[in-house]
C-alpha positions as a Markdown table, in Angstrom:
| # | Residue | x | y | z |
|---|---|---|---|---|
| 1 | Unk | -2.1 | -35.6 | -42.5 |
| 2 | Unk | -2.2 | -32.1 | -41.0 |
| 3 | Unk | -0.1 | -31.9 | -37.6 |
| 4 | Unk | -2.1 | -29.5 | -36.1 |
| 5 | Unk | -0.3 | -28.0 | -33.0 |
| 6 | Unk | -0.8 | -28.4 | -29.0 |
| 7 | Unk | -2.2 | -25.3 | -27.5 |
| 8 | Unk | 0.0 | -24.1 | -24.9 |
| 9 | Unk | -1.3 | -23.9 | -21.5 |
| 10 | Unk | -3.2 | -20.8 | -20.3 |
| 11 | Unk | -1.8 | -18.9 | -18.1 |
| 12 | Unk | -2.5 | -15.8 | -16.5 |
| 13 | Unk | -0.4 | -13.6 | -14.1 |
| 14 | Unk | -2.3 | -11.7 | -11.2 |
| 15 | Unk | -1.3 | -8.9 | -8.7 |
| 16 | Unk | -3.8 | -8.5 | -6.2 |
| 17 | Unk | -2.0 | -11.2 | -3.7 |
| 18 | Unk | 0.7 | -8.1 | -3.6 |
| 19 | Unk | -1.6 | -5.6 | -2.6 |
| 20 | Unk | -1.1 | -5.6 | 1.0 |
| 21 | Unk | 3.0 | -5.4 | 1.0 |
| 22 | Unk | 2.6 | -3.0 | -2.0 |
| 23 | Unk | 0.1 | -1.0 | -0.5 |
| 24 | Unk | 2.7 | -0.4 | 2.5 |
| 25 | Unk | 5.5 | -0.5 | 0.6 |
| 26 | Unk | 4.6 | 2.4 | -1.8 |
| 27 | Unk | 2.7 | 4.3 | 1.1 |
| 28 | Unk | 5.9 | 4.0 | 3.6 |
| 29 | Unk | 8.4 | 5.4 | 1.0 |
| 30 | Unk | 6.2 | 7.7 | -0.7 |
| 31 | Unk | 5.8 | 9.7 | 2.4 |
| 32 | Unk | 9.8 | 9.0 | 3.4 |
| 33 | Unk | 10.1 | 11.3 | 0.2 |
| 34 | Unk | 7.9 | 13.9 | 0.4 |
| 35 | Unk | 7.4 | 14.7 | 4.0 |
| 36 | Unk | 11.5 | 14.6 | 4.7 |
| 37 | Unk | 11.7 | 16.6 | 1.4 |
| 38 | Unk | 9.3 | 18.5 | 2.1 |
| 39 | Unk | 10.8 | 19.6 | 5.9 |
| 40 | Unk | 13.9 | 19.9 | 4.4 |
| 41 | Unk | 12.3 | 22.6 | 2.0 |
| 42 | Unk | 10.3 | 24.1 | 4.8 |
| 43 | Unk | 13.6 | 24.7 | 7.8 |
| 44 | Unk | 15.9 | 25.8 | 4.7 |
| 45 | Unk | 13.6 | 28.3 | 3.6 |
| 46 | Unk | 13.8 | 29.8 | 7.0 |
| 47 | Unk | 17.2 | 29.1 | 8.0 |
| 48 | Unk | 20.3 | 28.6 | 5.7 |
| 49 | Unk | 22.0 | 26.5 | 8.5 |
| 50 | Unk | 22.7 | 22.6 | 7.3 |
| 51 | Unk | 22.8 | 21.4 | 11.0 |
| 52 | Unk | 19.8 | 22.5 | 11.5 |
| 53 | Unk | 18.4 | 21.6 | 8.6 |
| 54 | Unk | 20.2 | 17.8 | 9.0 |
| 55 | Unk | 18.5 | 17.5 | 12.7 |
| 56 | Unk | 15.3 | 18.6 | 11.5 |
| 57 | Unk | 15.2 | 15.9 | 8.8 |
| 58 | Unk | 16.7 | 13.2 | 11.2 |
| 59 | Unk | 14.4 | 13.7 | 13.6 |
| 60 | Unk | 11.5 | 13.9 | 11.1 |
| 61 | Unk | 12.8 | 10.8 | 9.4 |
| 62 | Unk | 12.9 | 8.4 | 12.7 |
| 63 | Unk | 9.4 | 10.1 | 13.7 |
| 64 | Unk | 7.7 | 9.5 | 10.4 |
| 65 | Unk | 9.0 | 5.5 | 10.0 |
| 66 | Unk | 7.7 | 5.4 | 13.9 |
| 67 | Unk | 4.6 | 6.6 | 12.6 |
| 68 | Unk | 4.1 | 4.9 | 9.8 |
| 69 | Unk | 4.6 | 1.6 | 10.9 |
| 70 | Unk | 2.8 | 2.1 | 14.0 |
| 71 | Unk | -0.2 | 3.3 | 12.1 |
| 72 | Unk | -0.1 | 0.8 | 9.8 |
| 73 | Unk | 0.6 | -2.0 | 12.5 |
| 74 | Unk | -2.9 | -0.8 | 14.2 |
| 75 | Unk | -4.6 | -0.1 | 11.5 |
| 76 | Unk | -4.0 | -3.8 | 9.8 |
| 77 | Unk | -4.5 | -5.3 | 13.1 |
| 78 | Unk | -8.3 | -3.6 | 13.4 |
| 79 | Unk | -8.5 | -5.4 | 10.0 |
| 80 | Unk | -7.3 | -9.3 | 11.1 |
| 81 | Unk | -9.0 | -8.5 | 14.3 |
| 82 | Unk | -12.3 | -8.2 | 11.8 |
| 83 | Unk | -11.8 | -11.0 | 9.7 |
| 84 | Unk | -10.5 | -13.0 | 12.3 |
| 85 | Unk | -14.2 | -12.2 | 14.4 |
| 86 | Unk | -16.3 | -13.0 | 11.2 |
| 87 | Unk | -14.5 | -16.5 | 10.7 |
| 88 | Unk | -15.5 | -17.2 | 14.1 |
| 89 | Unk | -18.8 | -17.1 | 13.6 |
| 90 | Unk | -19.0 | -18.1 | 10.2 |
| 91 | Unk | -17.7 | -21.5 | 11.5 |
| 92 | Unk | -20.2 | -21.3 | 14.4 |
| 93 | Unk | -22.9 | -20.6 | 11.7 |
| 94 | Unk | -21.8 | -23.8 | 9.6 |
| 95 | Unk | -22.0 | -25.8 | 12.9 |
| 96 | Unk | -25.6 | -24.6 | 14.0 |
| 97 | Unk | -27.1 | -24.5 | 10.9 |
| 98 | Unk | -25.1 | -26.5 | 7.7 |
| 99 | Unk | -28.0 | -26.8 | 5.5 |
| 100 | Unk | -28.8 | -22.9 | 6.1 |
| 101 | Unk | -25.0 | -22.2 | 5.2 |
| 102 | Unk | -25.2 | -24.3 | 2.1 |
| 103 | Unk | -28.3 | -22.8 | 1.1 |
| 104 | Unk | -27.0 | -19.3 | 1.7 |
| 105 | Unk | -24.1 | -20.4 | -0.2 |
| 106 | Unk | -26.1 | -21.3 | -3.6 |
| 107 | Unk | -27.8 | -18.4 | -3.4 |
| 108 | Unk | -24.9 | -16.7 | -3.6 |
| 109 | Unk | -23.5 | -18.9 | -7.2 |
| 110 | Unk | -27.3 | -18.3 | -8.4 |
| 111 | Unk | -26.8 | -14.8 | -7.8 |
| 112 | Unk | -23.6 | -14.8 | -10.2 |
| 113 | Unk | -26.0 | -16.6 | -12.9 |
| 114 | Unk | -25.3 | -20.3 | -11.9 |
| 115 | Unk | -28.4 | -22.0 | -11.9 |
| 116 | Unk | -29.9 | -23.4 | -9.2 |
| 117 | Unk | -29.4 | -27.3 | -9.5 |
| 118 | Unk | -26.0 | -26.2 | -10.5 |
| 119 | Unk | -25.4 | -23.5 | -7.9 |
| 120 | Unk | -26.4 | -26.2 | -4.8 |
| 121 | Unk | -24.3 | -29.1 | -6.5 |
| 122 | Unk | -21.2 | -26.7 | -6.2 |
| 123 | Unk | -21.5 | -25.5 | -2.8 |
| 124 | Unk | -22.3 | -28.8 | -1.7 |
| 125 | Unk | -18.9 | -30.1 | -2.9 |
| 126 | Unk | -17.0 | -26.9 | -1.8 |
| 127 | Unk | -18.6 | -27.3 | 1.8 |
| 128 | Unk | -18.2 | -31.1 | 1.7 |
| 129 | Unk | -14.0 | -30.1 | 1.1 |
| 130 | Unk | -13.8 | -27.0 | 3.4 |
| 131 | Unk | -17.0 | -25.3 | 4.0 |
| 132 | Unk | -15.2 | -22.5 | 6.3 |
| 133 | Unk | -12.7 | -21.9 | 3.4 |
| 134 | Unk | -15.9 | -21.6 | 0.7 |
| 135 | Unk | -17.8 | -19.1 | 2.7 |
| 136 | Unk | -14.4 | -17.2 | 3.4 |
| 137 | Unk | -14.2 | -16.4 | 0.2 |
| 138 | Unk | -17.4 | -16.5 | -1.8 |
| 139 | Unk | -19.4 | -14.8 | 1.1 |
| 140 | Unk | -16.7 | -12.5 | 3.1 |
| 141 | Unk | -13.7 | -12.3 | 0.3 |
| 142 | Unk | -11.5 | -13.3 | 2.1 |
| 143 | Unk | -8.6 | -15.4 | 1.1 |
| 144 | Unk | -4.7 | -16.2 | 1.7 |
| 145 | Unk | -3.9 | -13.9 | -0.4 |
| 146 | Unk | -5.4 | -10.7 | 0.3 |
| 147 | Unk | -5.5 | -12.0 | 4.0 |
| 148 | Unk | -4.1 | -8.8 | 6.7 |
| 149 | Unk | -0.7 | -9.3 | 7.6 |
| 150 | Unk | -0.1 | -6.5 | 10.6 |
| 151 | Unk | 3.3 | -8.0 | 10.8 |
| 152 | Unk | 4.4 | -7.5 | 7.4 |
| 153 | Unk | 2.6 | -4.3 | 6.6 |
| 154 | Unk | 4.4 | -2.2 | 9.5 |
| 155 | Unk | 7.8 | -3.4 | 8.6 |
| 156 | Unk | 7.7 | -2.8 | 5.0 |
| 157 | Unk | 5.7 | 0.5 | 5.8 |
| 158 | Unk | 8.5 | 1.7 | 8.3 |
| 159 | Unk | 11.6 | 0.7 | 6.2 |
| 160 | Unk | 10.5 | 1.9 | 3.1 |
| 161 | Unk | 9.9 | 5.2 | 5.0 |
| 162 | Unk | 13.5 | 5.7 | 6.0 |
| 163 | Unk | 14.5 | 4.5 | 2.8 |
| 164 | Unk | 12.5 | 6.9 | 0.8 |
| 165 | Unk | 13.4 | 9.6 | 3.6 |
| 166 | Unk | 17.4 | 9.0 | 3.2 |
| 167 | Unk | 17.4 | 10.6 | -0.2 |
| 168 | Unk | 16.9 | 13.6 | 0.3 |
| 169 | Unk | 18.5 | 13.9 | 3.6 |
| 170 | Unk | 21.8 | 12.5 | 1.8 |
| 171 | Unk | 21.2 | 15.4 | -1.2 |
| 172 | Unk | 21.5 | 17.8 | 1.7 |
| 173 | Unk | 24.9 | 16.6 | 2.5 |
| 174 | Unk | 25.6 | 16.7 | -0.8 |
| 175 | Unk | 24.7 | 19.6 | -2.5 |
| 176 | Unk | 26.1 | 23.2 | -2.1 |
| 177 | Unk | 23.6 | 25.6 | -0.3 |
| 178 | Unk | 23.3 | 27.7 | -3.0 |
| 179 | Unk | 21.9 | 24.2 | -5.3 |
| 180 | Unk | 20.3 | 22.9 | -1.4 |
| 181 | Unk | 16.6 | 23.4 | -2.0 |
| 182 | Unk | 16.3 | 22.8 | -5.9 |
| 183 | Unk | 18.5 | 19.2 | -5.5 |
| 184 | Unk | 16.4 | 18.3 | -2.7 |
| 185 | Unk | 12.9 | 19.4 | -4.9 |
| 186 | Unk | 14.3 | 17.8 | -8.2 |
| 187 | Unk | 15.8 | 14.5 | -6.3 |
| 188 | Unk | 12.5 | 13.8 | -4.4 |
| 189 | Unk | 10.4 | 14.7 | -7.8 |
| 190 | Unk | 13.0 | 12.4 | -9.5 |
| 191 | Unk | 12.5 | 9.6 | -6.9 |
| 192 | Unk | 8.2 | 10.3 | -6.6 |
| 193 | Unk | 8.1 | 9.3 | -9.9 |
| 194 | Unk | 10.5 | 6.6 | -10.3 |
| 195 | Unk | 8.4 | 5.1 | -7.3 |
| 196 | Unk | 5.2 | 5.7 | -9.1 |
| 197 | Unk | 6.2 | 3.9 | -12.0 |
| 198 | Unk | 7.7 | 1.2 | -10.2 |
| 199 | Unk | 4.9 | 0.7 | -7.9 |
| 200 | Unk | 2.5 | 0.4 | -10.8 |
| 201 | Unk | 4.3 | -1.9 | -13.3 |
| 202 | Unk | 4.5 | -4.5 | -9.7 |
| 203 | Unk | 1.0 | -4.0 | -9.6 |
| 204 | Unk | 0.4 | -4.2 | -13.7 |
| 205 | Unk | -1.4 | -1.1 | -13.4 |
| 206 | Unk | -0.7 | 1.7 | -16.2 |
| 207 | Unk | 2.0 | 3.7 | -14.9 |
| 208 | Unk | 1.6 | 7.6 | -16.3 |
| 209 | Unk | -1.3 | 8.0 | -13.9 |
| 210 | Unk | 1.0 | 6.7 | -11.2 |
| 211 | Unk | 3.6 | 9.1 | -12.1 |
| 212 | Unk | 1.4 | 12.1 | -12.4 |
| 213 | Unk | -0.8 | 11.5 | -8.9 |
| 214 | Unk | 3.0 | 11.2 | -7.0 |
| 215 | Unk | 4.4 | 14.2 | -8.9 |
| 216 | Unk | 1.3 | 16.6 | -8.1 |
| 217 | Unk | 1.1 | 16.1 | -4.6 |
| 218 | Unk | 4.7 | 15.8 | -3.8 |
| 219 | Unk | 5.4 | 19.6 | -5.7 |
| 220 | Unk | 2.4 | 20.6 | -3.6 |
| 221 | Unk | 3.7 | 19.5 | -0.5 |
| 222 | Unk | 7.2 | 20.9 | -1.0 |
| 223 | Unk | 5.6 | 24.2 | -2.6 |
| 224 | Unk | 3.0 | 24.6 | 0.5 |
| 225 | Unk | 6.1 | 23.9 | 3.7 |
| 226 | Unk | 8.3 | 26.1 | 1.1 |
| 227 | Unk | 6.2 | 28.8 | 1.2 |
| 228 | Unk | 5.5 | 28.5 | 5.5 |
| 229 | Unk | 9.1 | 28.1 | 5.7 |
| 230 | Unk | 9.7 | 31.5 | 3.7 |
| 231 | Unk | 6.9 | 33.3 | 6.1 |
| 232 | Unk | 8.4 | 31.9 | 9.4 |
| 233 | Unk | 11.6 | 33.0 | 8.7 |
| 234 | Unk | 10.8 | 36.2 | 7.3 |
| 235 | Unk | 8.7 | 36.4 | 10.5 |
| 236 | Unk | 11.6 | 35.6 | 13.4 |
């Protein structure tokens, strides 16, 4: 007889329970790059002087992870503030009126093209093992993983700032002045799209279109405080 082989198991490998860290993560060192790059660029255009240059990008450096985790700490907060307000009532809803919430809840399945006997045998069993849980996710998506974390989200915003922003800071003390600006541009370019790819291949997203969205707007940024930096100094 044949021996006819055991299917392996099915399995499947999924991203979006990294979206909030890698949302903040990317975000924080992305703008570490280009805005400390891009204030390097700016104060050496006007102003061959590497201590000034250094305390410019310091101080822009402390301000910008500052800012970025502070924004990102309120702005994630407003969001489990949200959800946190919606689960409330949600469970008051499932209290007051079960049979409402379960009906609601099969409409929703029918909705998907479950039909209806179907549809109300599931949600009864979902509410019957955690009816909160089922209209978390099936009626407000939300779940543990995509959850807001206002915690985790400033942190990894505000150290990936100051790690994205030490780059080019260090290439400063590096370079000669002659090689300043063009090390710092080609460093932070370098970097943009390292990060790009990087970011996407975490998130199993394609990772050219990463690469070309970071590059474009970093070269614009540096090109715009550049070009400002050039005027101001030709100005004073």
């Amino acid at each position: 007889m044949p021996v006819h082989a055991v299917p392996s198991a099915h399995v499947e490998h999924h991203f979006v329970n990294r979206a909030g860290w890698l949302r903040a993560a990317v975000l924080g060192a992305n703008d570490g790059i280009v805005s400390t790059a891009s204030l390097i660029i700016g104060v050496a255009a006007a102003t061959p002087d590497r201590s000034v240059i250094l305390i410019a990008a310091a101080a822009g450096m402390i301000a910008g992870a500052m800012s970025m985790a502070a924004g990102e700490y309120v702005s994630v907060s407003s969001q489990s503030d949200i959800e946190r307000a919606d689960l409330l009532r949600e469970h008051a809803n499932i209290i007051t009126d079960h049979a409402g919430e379960h009906e609601e809840l099969a409409q929703l399945y029918m909705e998907r093209g479950v039909s209806a006997a179907t549809a109300r045998d599931v949600a009864a069993q979902l509410m019957d093992h955690d009816a909160l849980d089922a209209h978390a996710r099936d009626e407000l998506g939300i779940s543990p993983g995509t959850t807001a974390r206002p915690l985790q989200a400033a942190w990894t915003s505000g150290a990936s700032f100051i790690t994205g922003a030490a780059i080019p800071l260090l290439t400063v003390l590096i370079a000669s002045p002659a090689w300043r600006v063009p090390a710092v541009a080609m460093a932070s370019l370098a970097l943009l799209a390292l990060l790009g790819a990087l970011g996407a291949r975490v998130g199993g997203a394609p990772a050219g279109p990463a690469v070309l969205r970071v590059a474009f707007w970093g070269t614009l940024a540096m090109v715009a405080t550049a070009a400002i930096g050039r005027l101001v100094g030709t100005t004073l």
